[in-house]
N, C-alpha and C positions, 0 to 999 in steps of 0.2 A: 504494500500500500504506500504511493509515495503522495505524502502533505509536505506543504510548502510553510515556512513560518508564517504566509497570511492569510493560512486557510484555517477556521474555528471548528467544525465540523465536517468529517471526511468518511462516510459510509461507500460497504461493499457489500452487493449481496446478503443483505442483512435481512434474514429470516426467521420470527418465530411464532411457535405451533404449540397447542394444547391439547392436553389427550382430555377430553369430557366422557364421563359414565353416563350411560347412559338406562335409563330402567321403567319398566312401566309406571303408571301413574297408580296412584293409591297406595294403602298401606302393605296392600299383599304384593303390589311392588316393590314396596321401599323395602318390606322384609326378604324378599327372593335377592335384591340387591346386595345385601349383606355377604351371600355367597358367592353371587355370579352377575356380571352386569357386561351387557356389552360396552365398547369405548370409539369412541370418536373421533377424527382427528383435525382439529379448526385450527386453518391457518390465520394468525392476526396480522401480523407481516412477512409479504411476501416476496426476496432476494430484491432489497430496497437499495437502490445505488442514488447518492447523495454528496453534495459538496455544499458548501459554504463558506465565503469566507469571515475572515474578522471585519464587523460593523458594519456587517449587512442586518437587513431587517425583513425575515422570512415569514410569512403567511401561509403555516399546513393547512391545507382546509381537504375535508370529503364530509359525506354524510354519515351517520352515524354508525358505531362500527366497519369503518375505514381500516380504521390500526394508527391514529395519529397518535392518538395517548398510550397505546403499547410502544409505539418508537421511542416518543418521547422517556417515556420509563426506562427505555433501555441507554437512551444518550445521559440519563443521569444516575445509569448505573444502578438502579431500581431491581431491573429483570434483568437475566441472563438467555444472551439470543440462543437459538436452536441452530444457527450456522452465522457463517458472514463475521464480516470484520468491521470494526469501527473507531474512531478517536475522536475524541474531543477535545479542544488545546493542548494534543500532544499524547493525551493518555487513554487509554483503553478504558473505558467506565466502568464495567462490572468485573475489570481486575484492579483500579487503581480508583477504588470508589471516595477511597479517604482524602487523598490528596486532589478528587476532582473538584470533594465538596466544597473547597475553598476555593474554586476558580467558577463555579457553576450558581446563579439565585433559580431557585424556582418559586412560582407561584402556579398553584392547584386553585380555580375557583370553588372546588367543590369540599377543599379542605384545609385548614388554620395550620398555621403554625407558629400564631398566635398562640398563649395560656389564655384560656378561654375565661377565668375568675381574677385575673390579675390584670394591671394595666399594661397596657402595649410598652411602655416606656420599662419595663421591667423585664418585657420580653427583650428590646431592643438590649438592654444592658448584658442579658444569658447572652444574646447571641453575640455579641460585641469580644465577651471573654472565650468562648468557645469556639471562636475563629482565630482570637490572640492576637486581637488589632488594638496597637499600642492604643495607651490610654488617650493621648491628643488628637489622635488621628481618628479614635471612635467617633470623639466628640464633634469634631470639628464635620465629618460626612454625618452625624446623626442630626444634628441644627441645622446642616444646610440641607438636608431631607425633609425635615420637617418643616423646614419654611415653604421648601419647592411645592409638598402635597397639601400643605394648610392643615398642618392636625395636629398645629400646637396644644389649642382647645381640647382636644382630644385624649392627651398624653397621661393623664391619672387616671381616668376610667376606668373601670373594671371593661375586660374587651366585650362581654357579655352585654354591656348596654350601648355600644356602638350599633350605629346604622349600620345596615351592609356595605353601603358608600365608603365612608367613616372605617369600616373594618378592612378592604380591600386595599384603601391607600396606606392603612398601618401594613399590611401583607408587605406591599409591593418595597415600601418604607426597608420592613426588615430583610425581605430578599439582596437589597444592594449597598446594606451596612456596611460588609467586609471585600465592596468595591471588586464583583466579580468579573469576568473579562467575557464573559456570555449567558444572559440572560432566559429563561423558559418561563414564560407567559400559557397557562393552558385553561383557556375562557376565563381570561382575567375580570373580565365584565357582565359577566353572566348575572342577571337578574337586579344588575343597578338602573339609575334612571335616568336620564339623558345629561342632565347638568356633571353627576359624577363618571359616567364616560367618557365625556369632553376631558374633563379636567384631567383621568389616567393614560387619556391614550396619548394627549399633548405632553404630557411631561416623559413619558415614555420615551417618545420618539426625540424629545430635545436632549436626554440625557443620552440617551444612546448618539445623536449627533455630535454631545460636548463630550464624552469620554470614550468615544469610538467603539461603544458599546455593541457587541453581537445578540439581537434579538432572535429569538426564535417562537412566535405564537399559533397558536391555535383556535380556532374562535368560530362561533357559526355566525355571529354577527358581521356582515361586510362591512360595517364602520371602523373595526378595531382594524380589518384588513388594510384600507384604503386611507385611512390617518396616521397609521402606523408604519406599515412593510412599504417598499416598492419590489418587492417578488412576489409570487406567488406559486406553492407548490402545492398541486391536488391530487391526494391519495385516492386510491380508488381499487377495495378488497385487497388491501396490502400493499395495492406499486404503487409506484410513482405513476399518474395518467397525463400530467402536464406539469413545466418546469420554462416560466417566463416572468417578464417583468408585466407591472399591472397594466402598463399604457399598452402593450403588446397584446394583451389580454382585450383590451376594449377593440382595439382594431380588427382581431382575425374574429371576435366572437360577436361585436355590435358593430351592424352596418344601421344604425338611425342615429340621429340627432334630435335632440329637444331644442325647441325656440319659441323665445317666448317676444313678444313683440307690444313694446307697449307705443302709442300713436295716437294721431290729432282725431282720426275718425273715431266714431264710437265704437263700429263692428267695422271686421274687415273679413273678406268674404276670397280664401283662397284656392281657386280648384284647379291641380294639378297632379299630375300621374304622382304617386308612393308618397304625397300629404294628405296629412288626416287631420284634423283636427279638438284636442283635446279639451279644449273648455274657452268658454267665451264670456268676458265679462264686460264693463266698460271702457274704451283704449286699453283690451287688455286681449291678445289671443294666443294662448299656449297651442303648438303643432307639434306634430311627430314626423321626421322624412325618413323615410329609406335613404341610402345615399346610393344605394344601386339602380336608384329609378330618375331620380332628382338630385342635385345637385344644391347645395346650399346658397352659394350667389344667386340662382336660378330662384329659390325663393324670395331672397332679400329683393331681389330686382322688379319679382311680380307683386311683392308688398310696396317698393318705392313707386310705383305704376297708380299705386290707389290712395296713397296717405303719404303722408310726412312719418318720420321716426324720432320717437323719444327718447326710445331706448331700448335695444337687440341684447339679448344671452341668447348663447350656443350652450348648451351642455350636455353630457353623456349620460345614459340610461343610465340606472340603477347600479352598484354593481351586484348585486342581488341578481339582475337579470343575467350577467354574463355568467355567475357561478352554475345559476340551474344550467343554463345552456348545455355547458361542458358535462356535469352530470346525466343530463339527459343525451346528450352523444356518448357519454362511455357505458349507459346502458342499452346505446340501442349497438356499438361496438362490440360489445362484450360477448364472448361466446355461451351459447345455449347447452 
């Protein structure tokens, strides 16, 4: 396996599989099982080949039971693969789990590593000595974390009466105490509300900008994708299905454009091949183009034809729309 010193992640064929029992339902099943059961064999990842380098900011996404969170397990040394090779700044994670753990933050939304009865500022202190980051140097990344996510307010609480907001930015808080060189985000955002999104995905992305930070997230939300990463990699039953940047992604997977047009007329009335029309208000009309049919000047010029312009946005679908896309081609690709 050859890594360069500016690569942070470097998978090969990296595959792993669980043997499941399997037995009838009910008790005179669950009792027969006791002796005999048949076994299963589920692949979660399958022979995943992977690069990355340092202070990139990567987007895994597939649908659910992909194998994103069994990867990720295994890049932090969690799970040991059933084949395949892998490194992460240099080391083998499920042989060199100890010395990764100081080079690696994770954050699990679905689990604390938070003391859940104590206040986060207490947790911050365990992990601060537990990493063995001198005593000024704790200080000095722990106040300026805590100014960056705003949870000075915060910091006596027992974690148990935090918001989910409020408990998320303490997570993310202690994951990058002891100032690791690549980050694992896995649905950092899951079931927060729009204001505290905002706030983790921007400071995310600034930190990793100012400390050349390697991101690696997970997320079904396309907001955390598209304010955070400029990659995008889509798992799909184990592999890799696609491995691009996100402007790449909008082009080969979204041929429309949104435009909205605000103008001197009241309504404005466009009819031309691949526009449609989405909503109509006063000097106000949102459209949708093909660009395989029409052409964007092509509109602008049959809107200058009728009205004066106030004021033109161009913007790109959803990205929501380009992920189903891609999903719905690898399962109409996928063999039967």
């Amino acid at each position: 396996m050859v890594m360069t010193m500016s690569t942070a992640i470097h998978i090969e064929n990296l595959t792993k599989t669980f043997d499941v029992r399997q037995r009838a339902p009910g008790l005179r099943g669950a009792l027969r099982g006791l002796w005999s059961s048949s076994r299963q064999t589920i692949t979660a990842v399958d022979r995943l080949d992977l690069r990355v380098e340092a202070g990139e900011r990567v987007a895994v996404l597939g649908p659910n039971g992909a194998g994103k969170s069994t990867a990720i397990k295994m890049l932090a040394g969690i799970l040991h693969p059933t084949r395949g090779h892998a490194r992460v700044d240099g080391l083998v994670p499920w042989e060199d789990r100890r010395r990764l753990a100081s080079r690696i933050g994770t954050v699990f939304g679905q689990r604390s590593q938070l003391w859940y009865h104590l206040p986060a500022a207490d947790t911050f202190e365990l992990l601060g000595r537990i990493y063995d980051v001198p005593r000024a140097e704790f200080r000095r990344r722990r106040d300026l974390l805590v100014e960056i996510f705003g949870i000075g307010t915060h910091l006596q609480k027992p974690v148990r009466q935090l918001s989910l907001g409020q408990r998320m930015r303490c997570e993310i808080v202690a994951s990058l105490l002891h100032a690791p060189s690549l980050v694992f985000l896995d649905e950092p955002t899951i079931g927060l509300d729009v204001s505290a999104k905002a706030t983790i995905r921007d400071v995310v992305r600034r930190d990793s900008l100012a400390e050349g930070r390697t991101v690696l997230l997970t997320s079904h939300d396309t907001g955390d994708v598209e304010q955070v990463c400029d990659r995008v990699i889509v798992i799909h039953r184990g592999r890799v299905l696609l491995d691009e940047p996100i402007d790449a992604l909008r082009t080969r997977y979204l041929h429309r454009k949104l435009i909205t047009l605000r103008t001197t007329e009241r309504k404005l009335e466009l009819r031309l091949p691949g526009v449609r029309t989405l909503s109509h208000s006063p000097h106000r009309t949102e459209l949708e183009v093909d660009l395989s049919v029409t052409a964007v000047d092509a509109v602008v010029i049959a809107a200058l034809d009728q009205t004066r312009l106030h004021d033109l946005t161009i913007a790109d679908p959803p990205m929501d729309e380009v992920i189903q896309a891609i999903y719905e081609r690898a399962e109409r690709e996928a063999p039967t």
